[in-house]
N, C-alpha and C positions, 0 to 999 in steps of 0.2 A: 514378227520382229526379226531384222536380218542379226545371224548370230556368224560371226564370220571368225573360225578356226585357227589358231595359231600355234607356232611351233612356241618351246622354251625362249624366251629373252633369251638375247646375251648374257656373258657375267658382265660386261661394264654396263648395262642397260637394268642391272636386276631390280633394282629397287624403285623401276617405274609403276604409278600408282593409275593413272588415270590411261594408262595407252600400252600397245604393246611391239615390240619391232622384233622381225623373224624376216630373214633372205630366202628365197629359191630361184633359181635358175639366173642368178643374177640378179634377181629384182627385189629390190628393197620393198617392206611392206612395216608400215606406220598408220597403226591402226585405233585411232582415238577408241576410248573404252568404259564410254563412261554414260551409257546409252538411261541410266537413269534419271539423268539431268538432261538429257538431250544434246549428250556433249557439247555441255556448254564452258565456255573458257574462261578460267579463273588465270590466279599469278603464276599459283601451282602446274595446270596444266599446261599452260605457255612456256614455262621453266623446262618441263618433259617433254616438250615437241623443240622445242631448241637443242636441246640435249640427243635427243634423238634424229635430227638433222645433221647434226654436227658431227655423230659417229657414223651417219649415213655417208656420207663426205668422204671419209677417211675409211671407209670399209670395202676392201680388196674384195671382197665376194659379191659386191652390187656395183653394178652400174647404171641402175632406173631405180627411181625411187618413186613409189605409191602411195598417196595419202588418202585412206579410208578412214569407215567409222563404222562400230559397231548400232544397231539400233534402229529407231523411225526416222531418226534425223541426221543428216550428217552431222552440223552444229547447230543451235541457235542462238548461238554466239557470246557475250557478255552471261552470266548465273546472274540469279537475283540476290545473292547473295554482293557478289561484285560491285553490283548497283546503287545497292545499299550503302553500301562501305563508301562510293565515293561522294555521299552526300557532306560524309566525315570530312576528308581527308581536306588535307591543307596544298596550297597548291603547287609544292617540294613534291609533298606525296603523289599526289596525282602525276605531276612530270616523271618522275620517278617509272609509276604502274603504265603509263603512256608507252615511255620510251622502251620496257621492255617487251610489249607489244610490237612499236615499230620493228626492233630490233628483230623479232622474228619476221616479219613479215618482207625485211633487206632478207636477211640470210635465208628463204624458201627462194626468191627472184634471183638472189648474185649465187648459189646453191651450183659445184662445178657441173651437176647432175640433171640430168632431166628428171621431171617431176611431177606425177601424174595426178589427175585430183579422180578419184573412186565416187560418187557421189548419189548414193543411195536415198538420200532421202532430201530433206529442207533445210538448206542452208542458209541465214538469215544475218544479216549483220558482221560482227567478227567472223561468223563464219563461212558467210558469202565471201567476204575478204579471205578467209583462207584461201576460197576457190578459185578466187582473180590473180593468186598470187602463182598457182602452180602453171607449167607451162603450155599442158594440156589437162580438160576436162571433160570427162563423159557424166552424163547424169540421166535418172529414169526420165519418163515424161512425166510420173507425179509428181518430181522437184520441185520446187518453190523458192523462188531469190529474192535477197532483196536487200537495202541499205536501209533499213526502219529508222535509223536514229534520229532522222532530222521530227520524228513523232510524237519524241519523247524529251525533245529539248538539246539534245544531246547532239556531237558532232561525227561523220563519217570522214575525219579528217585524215587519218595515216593512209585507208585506202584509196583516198581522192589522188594521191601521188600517182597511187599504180595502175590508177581506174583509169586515168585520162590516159598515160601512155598505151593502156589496150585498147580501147573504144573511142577514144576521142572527147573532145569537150561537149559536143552535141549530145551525145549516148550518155556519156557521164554525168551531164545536168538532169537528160531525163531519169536516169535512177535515181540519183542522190538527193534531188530537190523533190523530188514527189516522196521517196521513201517507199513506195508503191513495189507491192510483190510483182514477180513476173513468172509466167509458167516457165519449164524447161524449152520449150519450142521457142519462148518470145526471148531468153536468156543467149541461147543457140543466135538466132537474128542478130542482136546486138553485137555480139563478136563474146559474148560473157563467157561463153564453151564453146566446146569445137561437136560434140557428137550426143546426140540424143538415143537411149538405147534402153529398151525392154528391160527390164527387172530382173529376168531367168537368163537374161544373155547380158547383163552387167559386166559380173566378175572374170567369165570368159572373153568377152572384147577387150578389156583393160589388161590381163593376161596376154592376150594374144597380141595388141600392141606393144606393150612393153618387150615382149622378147624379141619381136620383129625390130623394134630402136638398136636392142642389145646384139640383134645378130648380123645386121645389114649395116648397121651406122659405126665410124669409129668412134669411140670413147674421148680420143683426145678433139676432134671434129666437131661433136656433139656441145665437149665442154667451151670451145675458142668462137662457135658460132651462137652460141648460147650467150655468153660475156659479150662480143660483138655486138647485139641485137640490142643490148642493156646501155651499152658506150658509145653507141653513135647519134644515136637522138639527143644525149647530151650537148653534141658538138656543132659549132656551123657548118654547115656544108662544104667547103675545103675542109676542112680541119679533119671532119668524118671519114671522105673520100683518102687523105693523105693517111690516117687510122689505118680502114681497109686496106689499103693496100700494101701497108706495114704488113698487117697481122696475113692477106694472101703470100707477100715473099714466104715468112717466117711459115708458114705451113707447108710450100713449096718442099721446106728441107726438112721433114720431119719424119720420121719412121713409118708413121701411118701412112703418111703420101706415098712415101717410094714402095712401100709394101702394097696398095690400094695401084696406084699405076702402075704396076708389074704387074700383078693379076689380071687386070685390066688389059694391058697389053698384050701380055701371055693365054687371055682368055682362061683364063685358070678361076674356077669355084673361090669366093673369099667368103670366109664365115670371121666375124669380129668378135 
């Protein structure tokens, strides 16, 4: 079982029960923790990784943010507990436990930060949905994806938003209407991750990208082409194109730029 080492919480993070968040070298690390249930996602846990996103954001000591998981599995998304409950609920409640779902799943994408998905093990459901939601993801080749719910009656409705903006409605239909697991290599094909990586050379590859984002790329660059990517599919095509090229003047005059093209020019070393 992967047992992955952390430093103390924060004191504004202390009272997290299900996960844990510790910075090095600039890189944010949110580490679900709850390898007993297969970190699977309840209201509670959804509360703590919003929570902890949120101070990811506003924390002057990261500028990448990581989301692992302790255990065999990354997630397997919904508890059976969860399941249960929304046989009960009235359907106030259910919009209610939905919406804060979505809500996390806007705030990982609109996130002013890059955001990396760790993914050691089987992500399944809400939890493959975490995986589609981060910007990059590396996973073993034992992984296992998938959108199950159409299985069990049940809808892959919030991720359907973010699915078809990454892979398209053709890829999209084939996950989500089959329900149907996919190994890391057929996940990787789809456009679902970007990097397929050994078990023992996991934690190092995701390390070693992160600091390369943190040391080559500017922070304000990272965050305006990050938002950009999010707000132009929105738009029609003038509308997008007239967007761009707002948002190119407006960088034109920014501290990063003239900092980044003086080096550039000067031939001068820039570490970000």
């Amino acid at each position: 079982m992967t047992v992955i080492p952390s430093l103390p919480a924060t004191s504004e993070l202390e009272d997290l029960r299900f996960l844990t968040y510790e910075t090095r070298d600039r890189v944010a690390y949110i580490t679900l923790d709850r390898a007993d249930k297969r970190n699977a996602l309840n209201y509670d846990v959804v509360a703590e990784l919003k929570q902890a996103f949120e101070f990811a954001e506003s924390d002057d000591t990261c500028k990448v943010v990581v989301l692992r998981a302790n255990g065999k599995a990354f997630s397997a998304g919904a508890d059976l507990e969860s399941i249960q409950a929304m046989q009960e609920y009235e359907y106030d409640d259910n919009l209610a436990d939905s919406t804060h779902l979505m809500q996390l799943f806007l705030q990982i994408y609109t996130l002013k930060k890059v955001v990396i998905a760790q993914i050691q093990g089987h992500a399944i459901a809400g939890g493959c949905g975490l995986a589609t939601l981060c910007d990059f993801a590396f996973a073993v080749p034992e992984a296992k994806f998938g959108y199950t719910e159409v299985k069990i009656g049940f809808l892959p409705a919030i991720v359907s938003v973010f699915l078809l903006r990454k892979v398209g409605e053709g890829r999209t239909k084939e996950l989500l209407l089959t329900g149907d697991l996919v190994t890391a290599d057929d996940a990787q094909r789809l456009g679902l991750i970007n990097y397929v990586v050994p078990a023992d050379e996991l934690a190092d590859r995701v390390e070693t990208f992160a600091r390369k984002l943190c040391a080559e790329n500017s922070a304000n660059s990272l965050e305006v082409t990050k938002d950009l990517i999010a707000r132009v599919q929105e738009l029609p095509l003038e509308a997008a194109l007239r967007y761009a090229a707002q948002q190119n003047a407006t960088a034109r005059s920014s501290d990063d730029c003239r900092r980044g093209v003086g080096a550039f020019l000067n031939k001068e070393p820039l570490v970000w």
